[in-house]
Biopython code that builds the backbone (N, CA, C, O; Angstrom):
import numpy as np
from Bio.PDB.StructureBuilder import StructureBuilder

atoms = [
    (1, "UNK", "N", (0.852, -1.155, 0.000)),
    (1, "UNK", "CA", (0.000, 0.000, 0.000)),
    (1, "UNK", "C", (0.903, 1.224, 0.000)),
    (1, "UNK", "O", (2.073, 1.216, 0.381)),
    (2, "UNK", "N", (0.167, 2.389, -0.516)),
    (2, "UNK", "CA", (1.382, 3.590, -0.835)),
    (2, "UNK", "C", (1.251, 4.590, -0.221)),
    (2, "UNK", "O", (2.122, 5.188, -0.851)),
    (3, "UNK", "N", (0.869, 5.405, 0.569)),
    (3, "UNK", "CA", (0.233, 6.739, 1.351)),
    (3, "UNK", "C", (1.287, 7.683, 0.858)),
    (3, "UNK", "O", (2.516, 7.631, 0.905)),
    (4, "UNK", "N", (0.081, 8.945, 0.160)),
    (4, "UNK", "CA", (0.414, 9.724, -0.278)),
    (4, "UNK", "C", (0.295, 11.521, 0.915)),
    (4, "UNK", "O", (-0.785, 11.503, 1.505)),
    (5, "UNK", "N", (0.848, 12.385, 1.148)),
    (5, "UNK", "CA", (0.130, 13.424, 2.083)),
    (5, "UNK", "C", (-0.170, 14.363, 0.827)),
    (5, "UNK", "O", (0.893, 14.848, 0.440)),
    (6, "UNK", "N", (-0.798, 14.605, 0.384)),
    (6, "UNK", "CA", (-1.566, 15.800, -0.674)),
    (6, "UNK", "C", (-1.745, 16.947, 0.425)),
    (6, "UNK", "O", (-1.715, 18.164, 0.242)),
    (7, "UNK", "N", (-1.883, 16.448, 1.265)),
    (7, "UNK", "CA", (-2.376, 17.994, 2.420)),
    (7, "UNK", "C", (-1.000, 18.929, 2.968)),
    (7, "UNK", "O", (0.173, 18.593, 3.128)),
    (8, "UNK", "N", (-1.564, 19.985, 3.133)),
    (8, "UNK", "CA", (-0.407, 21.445, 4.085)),
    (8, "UNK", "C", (0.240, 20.570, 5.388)),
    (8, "UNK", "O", (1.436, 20.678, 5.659)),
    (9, "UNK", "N", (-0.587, 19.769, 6.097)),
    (9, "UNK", "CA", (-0.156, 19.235, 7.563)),
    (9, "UNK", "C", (0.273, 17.665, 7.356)),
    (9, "UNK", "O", (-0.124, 16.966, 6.423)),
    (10, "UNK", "N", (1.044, 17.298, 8.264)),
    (10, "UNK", "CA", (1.324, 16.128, 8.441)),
    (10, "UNK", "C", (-0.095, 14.535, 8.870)),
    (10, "UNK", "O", (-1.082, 14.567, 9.605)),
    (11, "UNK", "N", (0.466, 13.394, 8.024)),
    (11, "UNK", "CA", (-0.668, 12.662, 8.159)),
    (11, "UNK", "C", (0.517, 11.230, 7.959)),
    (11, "UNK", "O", (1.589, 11.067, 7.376)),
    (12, "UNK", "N", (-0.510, 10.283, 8.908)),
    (12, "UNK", "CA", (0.175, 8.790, 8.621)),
    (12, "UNK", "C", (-1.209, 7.966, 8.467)),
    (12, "UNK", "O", (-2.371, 8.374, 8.451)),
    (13, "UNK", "N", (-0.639, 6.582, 8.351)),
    (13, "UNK", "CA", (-1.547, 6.184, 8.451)),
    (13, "UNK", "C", (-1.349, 4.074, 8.911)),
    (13, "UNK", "O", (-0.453, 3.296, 8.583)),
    (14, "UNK", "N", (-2.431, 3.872, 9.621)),
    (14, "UNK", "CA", (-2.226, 2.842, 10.278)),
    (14, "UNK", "C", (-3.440, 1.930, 10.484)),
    (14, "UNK", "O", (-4.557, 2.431, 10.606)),
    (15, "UNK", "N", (-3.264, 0.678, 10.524)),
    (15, "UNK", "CA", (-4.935, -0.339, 10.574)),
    (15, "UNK", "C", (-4.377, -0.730, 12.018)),
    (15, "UNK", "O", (-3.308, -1.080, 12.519)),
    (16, "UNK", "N", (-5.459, -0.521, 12.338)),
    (16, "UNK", "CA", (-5.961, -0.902, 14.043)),
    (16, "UNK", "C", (-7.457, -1.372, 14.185)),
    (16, "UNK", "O", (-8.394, -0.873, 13.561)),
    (17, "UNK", "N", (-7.582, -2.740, 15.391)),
    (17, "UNK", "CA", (-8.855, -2.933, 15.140)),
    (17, "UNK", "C", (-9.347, -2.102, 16.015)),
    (17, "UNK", "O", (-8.779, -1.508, 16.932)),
    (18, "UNK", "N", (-10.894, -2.090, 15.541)),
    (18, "UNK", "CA", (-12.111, -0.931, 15.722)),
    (18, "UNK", "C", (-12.063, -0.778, 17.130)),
    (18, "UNK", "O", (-11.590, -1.496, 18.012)),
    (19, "UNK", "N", (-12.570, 0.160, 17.150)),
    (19, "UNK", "CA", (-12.442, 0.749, 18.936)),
    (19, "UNK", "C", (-13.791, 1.501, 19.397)),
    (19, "UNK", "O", (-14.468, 1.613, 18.374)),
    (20, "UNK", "N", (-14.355, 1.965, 20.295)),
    (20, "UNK", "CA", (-15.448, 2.637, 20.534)),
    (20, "UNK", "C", (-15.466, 3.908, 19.840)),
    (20, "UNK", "O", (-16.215, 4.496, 19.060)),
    (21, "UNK", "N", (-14.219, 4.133, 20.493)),
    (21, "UNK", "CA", (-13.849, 5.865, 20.045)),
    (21, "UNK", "C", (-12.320, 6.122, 19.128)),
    (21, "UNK", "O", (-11.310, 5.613, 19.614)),
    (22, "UNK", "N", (-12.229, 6.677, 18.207)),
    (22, "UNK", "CA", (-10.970, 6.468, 17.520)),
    (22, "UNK", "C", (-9.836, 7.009, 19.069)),
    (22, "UNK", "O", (-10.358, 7.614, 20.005)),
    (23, "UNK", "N", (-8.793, 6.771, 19.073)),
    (23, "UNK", "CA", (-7.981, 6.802, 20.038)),
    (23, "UNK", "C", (-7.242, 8.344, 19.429)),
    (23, "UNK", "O", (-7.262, 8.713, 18.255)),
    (24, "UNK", "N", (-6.664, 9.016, 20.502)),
    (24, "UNK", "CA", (-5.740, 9.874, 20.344)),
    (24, "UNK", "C", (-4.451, 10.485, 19.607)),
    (24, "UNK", "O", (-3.968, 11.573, 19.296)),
    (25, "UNK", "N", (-4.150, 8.871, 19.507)),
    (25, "UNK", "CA", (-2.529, 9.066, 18.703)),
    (25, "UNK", "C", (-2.821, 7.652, 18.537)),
    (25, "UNK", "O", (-3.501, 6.851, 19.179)),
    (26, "UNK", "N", (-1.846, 7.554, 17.100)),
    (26, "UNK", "CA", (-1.406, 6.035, 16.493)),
    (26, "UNK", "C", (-0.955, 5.012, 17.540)),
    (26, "UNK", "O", (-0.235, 5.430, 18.446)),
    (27, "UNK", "N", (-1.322, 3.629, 17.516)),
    (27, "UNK", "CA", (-0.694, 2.522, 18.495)),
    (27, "UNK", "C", (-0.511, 1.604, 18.026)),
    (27, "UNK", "O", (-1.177, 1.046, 17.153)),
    (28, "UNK", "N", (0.484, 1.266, 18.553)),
    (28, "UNK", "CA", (1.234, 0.163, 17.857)),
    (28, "UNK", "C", (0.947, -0.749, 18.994)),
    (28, "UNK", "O", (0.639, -0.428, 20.142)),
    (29, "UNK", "N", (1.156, -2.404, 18.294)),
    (29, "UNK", "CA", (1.440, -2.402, 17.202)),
    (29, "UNK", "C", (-0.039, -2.404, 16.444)),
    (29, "UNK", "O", (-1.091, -2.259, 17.068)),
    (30, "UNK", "N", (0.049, -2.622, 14.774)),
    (30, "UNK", "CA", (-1.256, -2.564, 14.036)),
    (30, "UNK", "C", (-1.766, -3.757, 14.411)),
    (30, "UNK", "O", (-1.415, -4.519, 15.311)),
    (31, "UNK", "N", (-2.710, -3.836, 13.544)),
    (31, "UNK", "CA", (-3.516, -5.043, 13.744)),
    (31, "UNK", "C", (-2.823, -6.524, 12.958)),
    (31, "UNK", "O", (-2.689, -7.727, 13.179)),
    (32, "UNK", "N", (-2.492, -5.424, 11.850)),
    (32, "UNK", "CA", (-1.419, -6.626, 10.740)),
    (32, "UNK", "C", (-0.184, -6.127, 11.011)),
    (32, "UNK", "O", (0.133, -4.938, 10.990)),
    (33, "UNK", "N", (0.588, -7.167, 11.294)),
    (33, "UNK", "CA", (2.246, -6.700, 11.028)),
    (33, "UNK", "C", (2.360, -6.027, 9.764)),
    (33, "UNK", "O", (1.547, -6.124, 8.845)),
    (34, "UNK", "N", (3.525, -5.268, 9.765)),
    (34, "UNK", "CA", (3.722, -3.992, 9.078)),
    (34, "UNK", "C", (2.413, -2.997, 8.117)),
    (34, "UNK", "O", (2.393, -2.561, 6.965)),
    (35, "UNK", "N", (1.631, -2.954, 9.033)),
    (35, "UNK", "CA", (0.405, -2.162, 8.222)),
    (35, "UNK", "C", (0.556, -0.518, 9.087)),
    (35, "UNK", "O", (-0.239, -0.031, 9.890)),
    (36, "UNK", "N", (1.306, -0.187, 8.793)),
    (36, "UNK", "CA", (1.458, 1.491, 9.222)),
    (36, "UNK", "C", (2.521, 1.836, 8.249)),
    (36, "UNK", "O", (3.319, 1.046, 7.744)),
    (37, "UNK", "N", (2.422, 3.287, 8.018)),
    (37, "UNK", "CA", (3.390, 4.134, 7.544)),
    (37, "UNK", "C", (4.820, 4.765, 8.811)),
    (37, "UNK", "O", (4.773, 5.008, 10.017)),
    (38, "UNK", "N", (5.662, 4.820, 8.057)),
    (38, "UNK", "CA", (7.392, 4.778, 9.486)),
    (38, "UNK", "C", (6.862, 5.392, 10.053)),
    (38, "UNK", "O", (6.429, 4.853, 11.072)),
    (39, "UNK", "N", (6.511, 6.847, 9.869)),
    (39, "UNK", "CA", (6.917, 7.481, 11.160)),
    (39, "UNK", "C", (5.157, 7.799, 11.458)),
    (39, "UNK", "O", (4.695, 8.814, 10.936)),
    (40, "UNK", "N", (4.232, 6.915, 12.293)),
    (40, "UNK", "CA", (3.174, 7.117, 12.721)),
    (40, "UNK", "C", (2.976, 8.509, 13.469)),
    (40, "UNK", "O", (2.223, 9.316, 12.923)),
    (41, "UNK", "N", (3.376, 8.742, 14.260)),
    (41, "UNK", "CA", (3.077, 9.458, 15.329)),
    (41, "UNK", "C", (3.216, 11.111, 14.517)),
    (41, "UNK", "O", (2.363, 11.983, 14.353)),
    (42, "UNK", "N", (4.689, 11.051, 14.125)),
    (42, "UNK", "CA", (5.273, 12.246, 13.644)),
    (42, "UNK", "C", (4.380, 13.019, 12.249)),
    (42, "UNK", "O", (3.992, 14.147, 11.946)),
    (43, "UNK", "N", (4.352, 11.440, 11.592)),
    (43, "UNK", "CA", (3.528, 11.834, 10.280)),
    (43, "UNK", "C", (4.559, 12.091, 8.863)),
    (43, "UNK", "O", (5.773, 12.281, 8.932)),
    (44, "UNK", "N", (3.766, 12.045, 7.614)),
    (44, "UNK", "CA", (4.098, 12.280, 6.587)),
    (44, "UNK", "C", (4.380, 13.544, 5.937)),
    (44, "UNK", "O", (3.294, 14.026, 5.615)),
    (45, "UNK", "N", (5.383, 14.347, 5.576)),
    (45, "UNK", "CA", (5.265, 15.921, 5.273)),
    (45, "UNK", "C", (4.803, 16.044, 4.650)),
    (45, "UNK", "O", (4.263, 14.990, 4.316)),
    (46, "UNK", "N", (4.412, 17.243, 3.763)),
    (46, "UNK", "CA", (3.273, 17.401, 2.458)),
    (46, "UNK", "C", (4.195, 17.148, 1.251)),
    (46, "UNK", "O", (5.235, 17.611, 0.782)),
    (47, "UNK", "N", (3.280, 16.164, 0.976)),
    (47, "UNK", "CA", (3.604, 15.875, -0.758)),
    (47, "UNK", "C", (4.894, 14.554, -0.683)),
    (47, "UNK", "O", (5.564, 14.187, -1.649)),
    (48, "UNK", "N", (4.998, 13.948, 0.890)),
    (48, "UNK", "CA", (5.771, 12.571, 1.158)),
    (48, "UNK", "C", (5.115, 11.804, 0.979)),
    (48, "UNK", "O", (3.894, 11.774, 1.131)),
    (49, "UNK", "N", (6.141, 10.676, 0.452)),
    (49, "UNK", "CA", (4.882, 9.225, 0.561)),
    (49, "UNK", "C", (5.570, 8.190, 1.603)),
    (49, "UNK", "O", (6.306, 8.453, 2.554)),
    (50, "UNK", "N", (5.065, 6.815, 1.092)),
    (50, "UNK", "CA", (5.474, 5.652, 2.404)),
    (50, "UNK", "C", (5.128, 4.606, 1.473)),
    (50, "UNK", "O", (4.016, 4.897, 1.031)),
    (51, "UNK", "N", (5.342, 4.047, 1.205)),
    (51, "UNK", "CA", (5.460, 2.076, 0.825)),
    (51, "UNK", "C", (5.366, 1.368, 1.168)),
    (51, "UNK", "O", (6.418, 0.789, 0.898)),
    (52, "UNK", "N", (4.151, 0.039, 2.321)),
    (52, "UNK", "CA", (4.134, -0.244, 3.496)),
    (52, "UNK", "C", (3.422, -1.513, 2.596)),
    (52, "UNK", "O", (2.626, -1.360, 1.670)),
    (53, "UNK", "N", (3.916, -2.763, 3.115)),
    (53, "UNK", "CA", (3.220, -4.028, 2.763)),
    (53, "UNK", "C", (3.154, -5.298, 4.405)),
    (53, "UNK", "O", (3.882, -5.721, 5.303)),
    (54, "UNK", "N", (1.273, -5.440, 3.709)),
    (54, "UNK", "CA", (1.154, -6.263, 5.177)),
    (54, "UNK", "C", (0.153, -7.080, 4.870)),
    (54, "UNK", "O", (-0.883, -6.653, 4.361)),
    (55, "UNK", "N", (0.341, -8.278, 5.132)),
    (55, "UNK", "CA", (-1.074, -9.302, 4.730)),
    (55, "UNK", "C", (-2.251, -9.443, 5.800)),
    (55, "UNK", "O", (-2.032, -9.969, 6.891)),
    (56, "UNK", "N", (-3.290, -9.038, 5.506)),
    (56, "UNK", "CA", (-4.488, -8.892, 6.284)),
    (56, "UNK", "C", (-4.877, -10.454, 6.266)),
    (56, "UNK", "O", (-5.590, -10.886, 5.360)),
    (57, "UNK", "N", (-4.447, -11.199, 7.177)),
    (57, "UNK", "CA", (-4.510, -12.062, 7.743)),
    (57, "UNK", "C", (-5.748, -13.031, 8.212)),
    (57, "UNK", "O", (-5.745, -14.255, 8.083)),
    (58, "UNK", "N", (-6.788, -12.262, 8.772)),
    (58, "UNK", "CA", (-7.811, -12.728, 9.348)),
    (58, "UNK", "C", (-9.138, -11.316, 8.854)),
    (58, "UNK", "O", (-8.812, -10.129, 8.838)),
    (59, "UNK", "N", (-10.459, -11.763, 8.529)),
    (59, "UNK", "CA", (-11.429, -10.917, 8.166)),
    (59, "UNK", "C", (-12.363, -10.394, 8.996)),
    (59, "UNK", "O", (-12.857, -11.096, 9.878)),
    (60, "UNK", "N", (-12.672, -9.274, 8.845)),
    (60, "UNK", "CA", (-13.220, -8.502, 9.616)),
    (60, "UNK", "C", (-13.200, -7.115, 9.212)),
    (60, "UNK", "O", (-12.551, -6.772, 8.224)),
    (61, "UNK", "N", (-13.954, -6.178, 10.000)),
    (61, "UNK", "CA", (-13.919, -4.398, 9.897)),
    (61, "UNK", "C", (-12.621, -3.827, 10.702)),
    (61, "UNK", "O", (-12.786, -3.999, 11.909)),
    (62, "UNK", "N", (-11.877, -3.451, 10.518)),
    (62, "UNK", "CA", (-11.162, -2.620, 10.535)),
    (62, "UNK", "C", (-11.097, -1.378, 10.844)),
    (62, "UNK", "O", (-12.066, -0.792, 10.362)),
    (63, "UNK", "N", (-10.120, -0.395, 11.670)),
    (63, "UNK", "CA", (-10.398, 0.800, 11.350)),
    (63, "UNK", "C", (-8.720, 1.234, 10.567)),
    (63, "UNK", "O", (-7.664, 0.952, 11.133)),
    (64, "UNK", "N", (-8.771, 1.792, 9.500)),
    (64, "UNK", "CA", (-7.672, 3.170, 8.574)),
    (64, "UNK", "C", (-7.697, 4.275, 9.394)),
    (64, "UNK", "O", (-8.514, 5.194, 9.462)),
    (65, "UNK", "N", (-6.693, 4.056, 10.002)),
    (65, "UNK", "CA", (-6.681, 6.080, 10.518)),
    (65, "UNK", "C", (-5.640, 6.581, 10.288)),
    (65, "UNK", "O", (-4.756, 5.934, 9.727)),
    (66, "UNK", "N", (-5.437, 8.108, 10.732)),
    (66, "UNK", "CA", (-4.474, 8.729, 10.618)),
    (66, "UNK", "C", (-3.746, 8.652, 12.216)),
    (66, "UNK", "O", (-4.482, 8.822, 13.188)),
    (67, "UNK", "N", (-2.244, 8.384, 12.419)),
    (67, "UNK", "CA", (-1.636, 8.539, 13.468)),
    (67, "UNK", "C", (-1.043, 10.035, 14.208)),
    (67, "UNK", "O", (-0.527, 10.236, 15.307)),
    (68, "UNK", "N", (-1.258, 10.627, 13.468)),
    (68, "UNK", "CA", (-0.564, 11.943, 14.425)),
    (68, "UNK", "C", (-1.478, 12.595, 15.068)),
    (68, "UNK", "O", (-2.484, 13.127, 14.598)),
    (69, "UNK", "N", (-1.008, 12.542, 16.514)),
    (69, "UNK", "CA", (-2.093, 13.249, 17.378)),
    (69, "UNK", "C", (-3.447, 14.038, 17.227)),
    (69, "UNK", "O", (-3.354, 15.134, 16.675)),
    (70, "UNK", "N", (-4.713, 13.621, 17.649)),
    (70, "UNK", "CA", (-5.560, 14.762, 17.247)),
    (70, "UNK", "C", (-6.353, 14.026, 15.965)),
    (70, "UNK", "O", (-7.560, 13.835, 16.112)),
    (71, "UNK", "N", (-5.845, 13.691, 14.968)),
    (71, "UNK", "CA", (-6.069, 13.735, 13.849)),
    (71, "UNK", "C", (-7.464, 12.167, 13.538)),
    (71, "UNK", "O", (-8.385, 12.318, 12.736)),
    (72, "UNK", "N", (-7.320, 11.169, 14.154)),
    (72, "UNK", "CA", (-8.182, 9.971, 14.094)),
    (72, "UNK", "C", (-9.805, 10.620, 15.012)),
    (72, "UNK", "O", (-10.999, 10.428, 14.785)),
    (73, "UNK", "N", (-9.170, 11.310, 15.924)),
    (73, "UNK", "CA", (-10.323, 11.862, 17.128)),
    (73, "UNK", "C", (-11.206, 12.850, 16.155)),
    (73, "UNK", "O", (-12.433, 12.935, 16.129)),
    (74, "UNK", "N", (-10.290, 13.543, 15.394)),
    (74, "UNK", "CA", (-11.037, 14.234, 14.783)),
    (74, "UNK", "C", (-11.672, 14.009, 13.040)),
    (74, "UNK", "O", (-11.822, 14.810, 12.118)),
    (75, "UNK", "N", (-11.955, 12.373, 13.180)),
    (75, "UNK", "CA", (-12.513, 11.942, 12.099)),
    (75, "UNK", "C", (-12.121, 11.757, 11.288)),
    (75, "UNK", "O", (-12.825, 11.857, 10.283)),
    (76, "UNK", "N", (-10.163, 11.197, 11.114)),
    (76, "UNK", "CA", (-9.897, 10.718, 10.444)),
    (76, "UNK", "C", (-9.199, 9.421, 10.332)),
    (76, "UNK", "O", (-8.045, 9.071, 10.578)),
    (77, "UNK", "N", (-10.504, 8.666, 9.777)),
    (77, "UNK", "CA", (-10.532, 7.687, 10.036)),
    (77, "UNK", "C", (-11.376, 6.570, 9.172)),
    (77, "UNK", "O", (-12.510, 7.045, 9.116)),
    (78, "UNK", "N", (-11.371, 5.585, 8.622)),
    (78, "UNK", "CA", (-12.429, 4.945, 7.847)),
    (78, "UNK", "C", (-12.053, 3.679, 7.680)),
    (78, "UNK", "O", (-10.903, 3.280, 7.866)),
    (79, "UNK", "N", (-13.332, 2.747, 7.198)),
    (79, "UNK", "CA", (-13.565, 1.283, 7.852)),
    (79, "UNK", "C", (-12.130, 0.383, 6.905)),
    (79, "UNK", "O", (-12.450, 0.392, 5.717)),
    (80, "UNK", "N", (-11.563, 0.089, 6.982)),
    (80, "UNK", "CA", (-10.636, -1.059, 6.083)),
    (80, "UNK", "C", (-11.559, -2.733, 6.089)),
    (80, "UNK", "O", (-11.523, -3.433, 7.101)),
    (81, "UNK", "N", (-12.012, -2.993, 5.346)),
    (81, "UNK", "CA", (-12.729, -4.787, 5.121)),
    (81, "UNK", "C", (-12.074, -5.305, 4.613)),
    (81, "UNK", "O", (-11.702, -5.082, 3.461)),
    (82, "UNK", "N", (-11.528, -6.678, 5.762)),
    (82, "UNK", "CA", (-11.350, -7.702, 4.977)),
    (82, "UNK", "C", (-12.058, -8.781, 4.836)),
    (82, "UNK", "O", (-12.363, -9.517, 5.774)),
    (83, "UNK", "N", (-12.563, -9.066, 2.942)),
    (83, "UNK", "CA", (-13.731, -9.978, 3.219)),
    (83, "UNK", "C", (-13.209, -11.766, 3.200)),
    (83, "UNK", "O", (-12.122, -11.944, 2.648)),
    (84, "UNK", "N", (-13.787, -12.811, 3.657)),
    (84, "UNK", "CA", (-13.097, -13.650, 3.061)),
    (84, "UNK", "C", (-13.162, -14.431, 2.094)),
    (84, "UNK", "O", (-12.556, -15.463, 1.809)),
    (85, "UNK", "N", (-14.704, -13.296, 1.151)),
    (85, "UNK", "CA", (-14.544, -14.181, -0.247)),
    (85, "UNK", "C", (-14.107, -12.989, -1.561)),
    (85, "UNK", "O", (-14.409, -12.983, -2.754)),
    (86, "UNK", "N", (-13.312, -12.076, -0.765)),
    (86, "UNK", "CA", (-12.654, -11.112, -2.049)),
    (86, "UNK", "C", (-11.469, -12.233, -2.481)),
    (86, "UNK", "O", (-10.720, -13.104, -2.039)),
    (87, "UNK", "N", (-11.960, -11.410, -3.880)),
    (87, "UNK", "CA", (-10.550, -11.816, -4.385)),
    (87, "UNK", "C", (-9.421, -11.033, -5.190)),
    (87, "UNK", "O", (-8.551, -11.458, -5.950)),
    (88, "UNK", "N", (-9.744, -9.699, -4.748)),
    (88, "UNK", "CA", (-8.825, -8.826, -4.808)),
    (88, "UNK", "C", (-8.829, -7.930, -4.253)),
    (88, "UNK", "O", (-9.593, -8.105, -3.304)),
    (89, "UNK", "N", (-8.275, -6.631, -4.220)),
    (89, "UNK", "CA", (-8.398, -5.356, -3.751)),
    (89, "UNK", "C", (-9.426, -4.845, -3.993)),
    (89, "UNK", "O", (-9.810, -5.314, -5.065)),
    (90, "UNK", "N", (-10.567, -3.685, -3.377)),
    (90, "UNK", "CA", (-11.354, -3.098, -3.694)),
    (90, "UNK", "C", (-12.010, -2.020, -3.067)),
    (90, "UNK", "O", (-12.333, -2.005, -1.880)),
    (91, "UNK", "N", (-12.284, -0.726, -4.242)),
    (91, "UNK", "CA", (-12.691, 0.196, -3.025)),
    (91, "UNK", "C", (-14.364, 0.457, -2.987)),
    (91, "UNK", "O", (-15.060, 0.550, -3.998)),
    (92, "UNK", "N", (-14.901, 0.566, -1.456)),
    (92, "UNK", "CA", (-16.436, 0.731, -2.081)),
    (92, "UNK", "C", (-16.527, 2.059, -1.237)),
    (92, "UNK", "O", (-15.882, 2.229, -0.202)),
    (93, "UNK", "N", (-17.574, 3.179, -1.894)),
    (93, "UNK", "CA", (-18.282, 3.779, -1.362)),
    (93, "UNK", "C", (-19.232, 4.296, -0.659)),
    (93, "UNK", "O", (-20.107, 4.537, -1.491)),
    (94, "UNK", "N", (-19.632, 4.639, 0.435)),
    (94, "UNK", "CA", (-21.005, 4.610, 1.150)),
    (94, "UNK", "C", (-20.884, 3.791, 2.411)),
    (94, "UNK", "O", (-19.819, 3.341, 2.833)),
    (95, "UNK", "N", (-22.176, 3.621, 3.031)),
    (95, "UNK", "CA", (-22.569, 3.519, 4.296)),
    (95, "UNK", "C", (-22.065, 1.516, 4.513)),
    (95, "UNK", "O", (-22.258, 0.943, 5.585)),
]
sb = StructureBuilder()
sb.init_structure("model")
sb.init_model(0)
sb.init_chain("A")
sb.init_seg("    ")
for serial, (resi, resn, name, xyz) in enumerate(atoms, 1):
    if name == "N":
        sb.init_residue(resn, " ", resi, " ")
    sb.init_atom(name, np.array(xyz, "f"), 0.0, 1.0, " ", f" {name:<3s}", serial, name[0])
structure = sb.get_structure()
């Protein structure tokens, strides 16, 4: 997977399973071995990327968030599925 920051501020990003409330700051470890971008916490500068490969192992909802402080709390954040009759990558839209 490739994470791109298009944005002015710093952003990472990391799979963690689902939680009540998105958490504060990035935690390690992920849910899948190596499923975060290096520097979680610190974040990605604008217009950095990251290269991160990790086999989603077991199926279920997921949460994608962003790791640098502040940033998951404040809704950034969205479901990652793994199904166990995909058979490839895929992105869906909506509820």
């Amino acid at each position: 997977m490739t994470a791109v920051n298009q944005d002015s501020l710093p952003h990472s990003l990391e799979i963690i399973s689902a939680q009540q409330t998105p958490p504060m700051q990035g935690i390690q470890p992920p849910i899948f071995a190596g499923a975060t971008t290096a520097d979680l916490i610190g974040g990605l500068a604008s217009n950095q990327s990251d290269t991160f490969a990790f086999t989603a192992s077991a199926p279920g909802r997921f949460w994608m968030m962003c790791g640098v402080p502040g940033h998951a709390a404040g809704g950034m954040w969205d479901w990652f599925v793994v199904s166990p009759t995909a058979t490839k990558p895929s992105v869906a839209y909506g509820p």
